[in-house]
C-alpha positions in Angstrom: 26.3 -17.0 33.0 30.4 -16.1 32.9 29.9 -15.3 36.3 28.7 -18.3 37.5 31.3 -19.9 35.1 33.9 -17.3 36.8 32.9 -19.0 40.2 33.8 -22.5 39.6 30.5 -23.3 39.3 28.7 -25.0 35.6 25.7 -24.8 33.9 23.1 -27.5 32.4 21.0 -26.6 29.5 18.0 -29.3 29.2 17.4 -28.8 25.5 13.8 -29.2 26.2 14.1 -25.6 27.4 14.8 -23.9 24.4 11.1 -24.8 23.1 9.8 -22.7 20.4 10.1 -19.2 22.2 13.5 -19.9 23.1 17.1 -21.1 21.3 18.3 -24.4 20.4 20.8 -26.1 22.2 23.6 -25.5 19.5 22.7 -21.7 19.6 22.8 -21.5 23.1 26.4 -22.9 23.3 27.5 -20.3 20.8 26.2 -17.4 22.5 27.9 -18.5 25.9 31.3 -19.7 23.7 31.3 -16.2 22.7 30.3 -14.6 26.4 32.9 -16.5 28.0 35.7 -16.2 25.4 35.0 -12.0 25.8 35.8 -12.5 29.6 38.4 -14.8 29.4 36.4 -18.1 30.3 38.5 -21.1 28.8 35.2 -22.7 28.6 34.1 -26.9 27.8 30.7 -28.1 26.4 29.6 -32.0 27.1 26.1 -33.0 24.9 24.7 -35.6 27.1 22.6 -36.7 24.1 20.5 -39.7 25.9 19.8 -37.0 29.0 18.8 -34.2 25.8 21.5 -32.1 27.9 24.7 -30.2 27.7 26.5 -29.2 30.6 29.7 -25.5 30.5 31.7 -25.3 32.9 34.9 -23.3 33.6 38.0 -25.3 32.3 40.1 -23.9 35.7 37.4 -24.6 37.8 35.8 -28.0 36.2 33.2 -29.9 38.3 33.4 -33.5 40.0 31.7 -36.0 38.3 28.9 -36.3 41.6 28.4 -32.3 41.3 27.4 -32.7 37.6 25.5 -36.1 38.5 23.1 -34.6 41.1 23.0 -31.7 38.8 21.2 -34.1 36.2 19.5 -35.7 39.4 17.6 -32.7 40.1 16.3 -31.9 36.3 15.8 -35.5 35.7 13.4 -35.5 39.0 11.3 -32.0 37.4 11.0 -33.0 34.1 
């Protein structure tokens, strides 16, 4: 995930993901807080609590507002 963070590029956790075999939302944002701070990321989380989302991304490199917004177009559409 720092690599892709590295690249310019973000990430979106649906917290319907973590599920029961998997880690909740606020565990998942440590674990990459603590990933990215190891490499060097300067890293920023936004909860997107009516979408049950949070969205990293690389504070060097952050996303435009339409990158992130067809991001949450395509998991809204495969939920």
């Amino acid at each position: 995930m720092v690599d892709t963070l590295l690249g310019g590029n973000w990430a979106i956790l649906a917290h319907e993901w973590a599920g029961p075999a998997g880690i909740d939302p606020e565990h998942w944002q440590d674990v990459v807080e603590a990933a990215a701070e190891a490499a060097g990321v300067d890293v920023e989380f936004v909860v997107i609590p009516r979408r049950s989302l949070t969205v990293v991304f690389n504070r060097a490199a952050p996303p435009t507002f339409a990158q992130v917004r067809a991001s949450i177009e395509v998991i809204e559409r495969h939920r």
